[in-house]
C-alpha positions in Angstrom: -5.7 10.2 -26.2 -5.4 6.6 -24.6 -7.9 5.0 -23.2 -6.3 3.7 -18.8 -8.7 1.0 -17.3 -8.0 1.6 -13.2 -9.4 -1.6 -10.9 -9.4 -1.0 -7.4 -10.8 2.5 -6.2 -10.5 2.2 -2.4 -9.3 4.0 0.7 -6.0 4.3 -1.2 -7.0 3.4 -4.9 -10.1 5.7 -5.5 -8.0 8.8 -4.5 -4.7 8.0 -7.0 -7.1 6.7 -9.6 -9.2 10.6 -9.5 -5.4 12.3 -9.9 -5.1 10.3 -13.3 -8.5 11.3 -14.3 -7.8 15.2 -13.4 -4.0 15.2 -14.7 -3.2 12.7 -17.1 -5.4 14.3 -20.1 -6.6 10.3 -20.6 -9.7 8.9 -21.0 -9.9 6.3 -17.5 -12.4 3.7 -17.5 -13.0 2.9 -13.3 -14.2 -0.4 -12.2 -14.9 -1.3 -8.4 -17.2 -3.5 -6.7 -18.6 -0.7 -4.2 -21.0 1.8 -6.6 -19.9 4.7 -4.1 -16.4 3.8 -5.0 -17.0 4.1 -8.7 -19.5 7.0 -8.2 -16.7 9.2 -6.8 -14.6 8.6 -9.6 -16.9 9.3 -12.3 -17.6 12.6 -10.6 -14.3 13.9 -11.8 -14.7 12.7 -15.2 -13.9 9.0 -15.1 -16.1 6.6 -16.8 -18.1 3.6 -15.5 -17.0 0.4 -17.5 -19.6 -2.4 -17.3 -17.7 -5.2 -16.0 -14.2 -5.9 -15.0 -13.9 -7.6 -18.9 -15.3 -4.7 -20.6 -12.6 -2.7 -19.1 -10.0 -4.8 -19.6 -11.1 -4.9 -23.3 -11.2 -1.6 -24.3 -7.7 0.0 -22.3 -4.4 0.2 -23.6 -2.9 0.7 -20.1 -4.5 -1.2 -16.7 -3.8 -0.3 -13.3 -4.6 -1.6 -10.3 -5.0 -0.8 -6.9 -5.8 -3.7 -4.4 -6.2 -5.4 -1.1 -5.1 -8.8 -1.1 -2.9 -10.7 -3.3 -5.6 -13.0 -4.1 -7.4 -10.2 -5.6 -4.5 -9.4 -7.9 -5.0 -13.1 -9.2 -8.8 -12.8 -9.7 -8.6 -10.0 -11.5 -6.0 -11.0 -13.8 -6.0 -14.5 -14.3 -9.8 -15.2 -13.6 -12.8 -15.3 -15.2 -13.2 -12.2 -17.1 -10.3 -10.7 -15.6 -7.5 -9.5 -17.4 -5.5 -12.1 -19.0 -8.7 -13.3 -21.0 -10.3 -10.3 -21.8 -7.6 -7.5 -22.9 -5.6 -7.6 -26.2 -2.3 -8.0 -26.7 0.4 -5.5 -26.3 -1.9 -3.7 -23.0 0.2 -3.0 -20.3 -0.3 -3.6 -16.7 0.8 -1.6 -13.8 -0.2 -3.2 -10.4 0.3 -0.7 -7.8 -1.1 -3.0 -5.3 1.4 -4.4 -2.3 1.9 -7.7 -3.6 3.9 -10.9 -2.6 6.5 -11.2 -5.0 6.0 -14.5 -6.2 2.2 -13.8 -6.9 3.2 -11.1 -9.0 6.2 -13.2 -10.8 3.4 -16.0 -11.2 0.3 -12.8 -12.8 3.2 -11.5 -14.7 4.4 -15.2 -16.1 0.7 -16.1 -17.3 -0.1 -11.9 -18.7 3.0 -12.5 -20.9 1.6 -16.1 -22.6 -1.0 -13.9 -23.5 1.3 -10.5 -25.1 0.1 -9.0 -22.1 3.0 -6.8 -20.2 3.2 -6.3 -16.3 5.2 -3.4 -14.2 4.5 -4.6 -10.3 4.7 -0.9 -8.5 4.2 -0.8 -5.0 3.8 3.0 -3.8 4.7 4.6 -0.1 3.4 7.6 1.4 -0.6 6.8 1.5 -3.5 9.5 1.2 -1.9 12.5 1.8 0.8 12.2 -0.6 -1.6 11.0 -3.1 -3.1 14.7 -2.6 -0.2 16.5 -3.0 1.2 14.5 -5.7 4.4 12.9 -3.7 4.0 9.5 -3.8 6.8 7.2 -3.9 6.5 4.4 -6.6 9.1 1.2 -6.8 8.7 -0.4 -9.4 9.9 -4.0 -11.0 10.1 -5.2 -14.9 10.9 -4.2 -18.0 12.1 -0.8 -17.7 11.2 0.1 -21.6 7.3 -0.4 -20.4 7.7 1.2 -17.0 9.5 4.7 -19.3 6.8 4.9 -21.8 4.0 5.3 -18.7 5.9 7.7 -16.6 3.8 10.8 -17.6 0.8 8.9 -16.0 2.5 7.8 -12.6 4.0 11.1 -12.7 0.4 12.0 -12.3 0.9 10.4 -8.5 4.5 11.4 -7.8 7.5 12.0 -9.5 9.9 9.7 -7.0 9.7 7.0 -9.4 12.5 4.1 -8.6 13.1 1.2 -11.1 14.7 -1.3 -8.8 15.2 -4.1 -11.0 13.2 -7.5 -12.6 10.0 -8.2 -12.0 8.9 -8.6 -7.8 11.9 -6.4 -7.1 9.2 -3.6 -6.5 7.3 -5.7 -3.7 10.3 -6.6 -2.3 11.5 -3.2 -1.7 7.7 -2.0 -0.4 7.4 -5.2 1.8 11.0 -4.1 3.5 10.1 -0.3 3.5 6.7 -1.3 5.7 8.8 -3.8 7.3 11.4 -1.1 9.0 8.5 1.4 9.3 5.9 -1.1 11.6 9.5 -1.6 13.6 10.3 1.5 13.9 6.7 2.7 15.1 6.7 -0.4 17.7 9.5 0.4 19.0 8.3 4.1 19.3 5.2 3.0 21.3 7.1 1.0 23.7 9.6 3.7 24.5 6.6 6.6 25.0 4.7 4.0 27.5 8.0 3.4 29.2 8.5 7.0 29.5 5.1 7.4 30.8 5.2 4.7 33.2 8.4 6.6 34.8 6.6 9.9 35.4 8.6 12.0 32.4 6.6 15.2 30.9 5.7 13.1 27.8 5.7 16.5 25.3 9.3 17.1 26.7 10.0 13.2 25.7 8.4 13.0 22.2 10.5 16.3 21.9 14.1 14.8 22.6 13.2 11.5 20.5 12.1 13.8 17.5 15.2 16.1 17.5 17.7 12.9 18.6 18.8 9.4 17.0 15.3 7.8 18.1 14.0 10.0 15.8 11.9 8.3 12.4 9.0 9.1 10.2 7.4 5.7 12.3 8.3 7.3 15.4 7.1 10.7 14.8 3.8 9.3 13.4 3.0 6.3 16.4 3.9 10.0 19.1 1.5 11.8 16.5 -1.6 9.3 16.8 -1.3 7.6 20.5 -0.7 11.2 22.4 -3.8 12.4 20.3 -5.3 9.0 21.0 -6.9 9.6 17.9 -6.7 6.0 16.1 -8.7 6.6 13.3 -7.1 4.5 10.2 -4.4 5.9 7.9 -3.6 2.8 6.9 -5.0 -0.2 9.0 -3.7 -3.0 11.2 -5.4 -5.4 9.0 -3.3 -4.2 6.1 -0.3 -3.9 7.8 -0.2 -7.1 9.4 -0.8 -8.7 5.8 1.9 -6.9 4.6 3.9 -8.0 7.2 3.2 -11.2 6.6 4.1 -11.1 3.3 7.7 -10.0 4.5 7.8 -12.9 7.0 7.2 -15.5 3.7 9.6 -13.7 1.5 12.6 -14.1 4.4 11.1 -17.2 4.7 11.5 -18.2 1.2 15.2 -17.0 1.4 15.8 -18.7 5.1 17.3 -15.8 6.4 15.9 -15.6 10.2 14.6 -12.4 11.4 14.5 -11.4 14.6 12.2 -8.0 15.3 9.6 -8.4 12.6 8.4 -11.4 14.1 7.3 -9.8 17.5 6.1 -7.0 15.2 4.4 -9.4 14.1 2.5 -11.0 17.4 2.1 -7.5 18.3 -0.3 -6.5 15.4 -1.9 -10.1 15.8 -2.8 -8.9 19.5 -4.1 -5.4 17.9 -6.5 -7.5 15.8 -7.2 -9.9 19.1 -8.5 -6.7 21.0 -11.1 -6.2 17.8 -9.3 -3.0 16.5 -7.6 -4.7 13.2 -9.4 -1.4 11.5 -8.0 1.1 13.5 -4.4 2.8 12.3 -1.4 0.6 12.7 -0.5 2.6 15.2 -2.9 1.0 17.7 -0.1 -1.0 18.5 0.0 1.0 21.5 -3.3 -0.1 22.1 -2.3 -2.8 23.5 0.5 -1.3 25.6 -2.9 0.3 26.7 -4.9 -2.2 27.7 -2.2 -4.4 29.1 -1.0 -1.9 31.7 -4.5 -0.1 32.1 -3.3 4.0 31.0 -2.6 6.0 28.0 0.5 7.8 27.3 -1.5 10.7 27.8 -2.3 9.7 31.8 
């Protein structure tokens, strides 16, 4: 039996990090700065580590699960964080959505010290992590990514190599990318809709069963017709990850011409105060703008 250090046991985090602990058959030392956080994961047989270091010291295999890419850098490459504290020949999965040349920078100083890094963004958020669907992408050395499989497997079994190390964030940075246009775009049609009278179930109807039809779509119809924004995955989060798309076109100067007002649009969500509401508040500002709900 190994011993797997998880970091990171948050909205999206604490819930993949319990499936390890149930099905992986592994000994999981959990490390989080909320107690609660790390309270739920030791109730399902995880165990407390002591500090970020002592984790790091004692696993074979670290995983990670965080907000910011500036928290992917503390833990690694800070004080007591990863790079100074684990041995070498650990392995480390970060599972977090990262910019791409953060994690090529992590991955550059892990490896000075025998340290090994697999960046693997995942798609699909809480409720695949329940039933065990998740979708992983994942960049680096394949050889390390194959000899973890039967603990990511724990999470999903849609498990992509798509090449070197970054090419994981860059595929989950274009996947949210499309997604946050596609569920714009579905709030502007259902408020245009409702603005010109149309029976707004026959509407979401056609667009769900035509070519308007997407997973955004259906989901933006889903929350703003229930008017239920309670967060799946929040504004806040969204708009950093599309910000981290914007820097990586950047990077390449290739202009971009929808993610942009995407973009402004989620910056508007957050300028109303509702940056911790679902992304799909972006209607909320169709909302306030014009005064009605779809659901008028």
């Amino acid at each position: 039996m190994a011993t797997i250090g998880f970091i990171g046991l948050g909205n999206l985090g604490g819930p993949m990090c319990r499936k390890i602990i149930e099905h992986s058959g592994h000994e999981v030392l959990v490390f989080d700065l909320s107690p609660a956080a790390m309270d739920a994961c030791t109730a399902v047989g995880g165990v407390a580590a002591a500090s970020l270091a002592d984790l790091a010291s004692r696993s074979s295999l670290i995983l990670s699960s965080l907000p910011m890419p500036k928290d992917v850098e503390a833990v690694t490459l800070g004080p007591g964080g990863i790079g100074e504290s684990a041995k070498a020949g650990t392995d480390y999965i970060d599972l977090t959505t990262n910019s791409p040349l953060v994690a090529r920078r992590v991955a550059e100083g892990l490896q000075a010290k025998g340290i090994h890094m697999i960046d693997a963004p995942v798609s699909g958020g809480v409720i695949a992590v329940e039933k065990r669907t998740l979708a992983i992408m994942a960049g680096g050395d394949k050889a390390v990514l194959d000899r973890h499989l039967p603990v990511l497997q724990c999470l999903g079994d849609n498990i992509i190599h798509v090449g070197e190390l970054g090419a994981g964030c860059v595929a989950k940075l274009i996947n949210n990318m499309v997604a946050f246009c596609n569920m714009a775009a579905g709030a502007e049609g259902l408020m245009l809709g409702a603005l010109a009278g149309v029976n707004m179930d026959t509407l979401n109807q056609v667009i769900r069963n035509s070519s308007g039809n997407s997973l955004g779509y259906r989901y933006v119809a889903q929350k703003s017709m229930s008017g239920d924004y309670k967060p799946t995955f929040t504004t806040d989060l969204a708009y950093k990850d599309m910000h981290l798309a914007l820097e990586l076109a950047d990077e390449l100067g290739m202009p971009l011409a929808l993610s942009p007002q995407v973009h402004n649009l989620m910056r508007m969500v957050r300028g109303l105060g509702e940056g911790g509401s679902d992304v799909t508040a972006m209607m909320r500002v169709y909302e306030h703008v014009l005064g009605r709900t779809v659901r008028d």
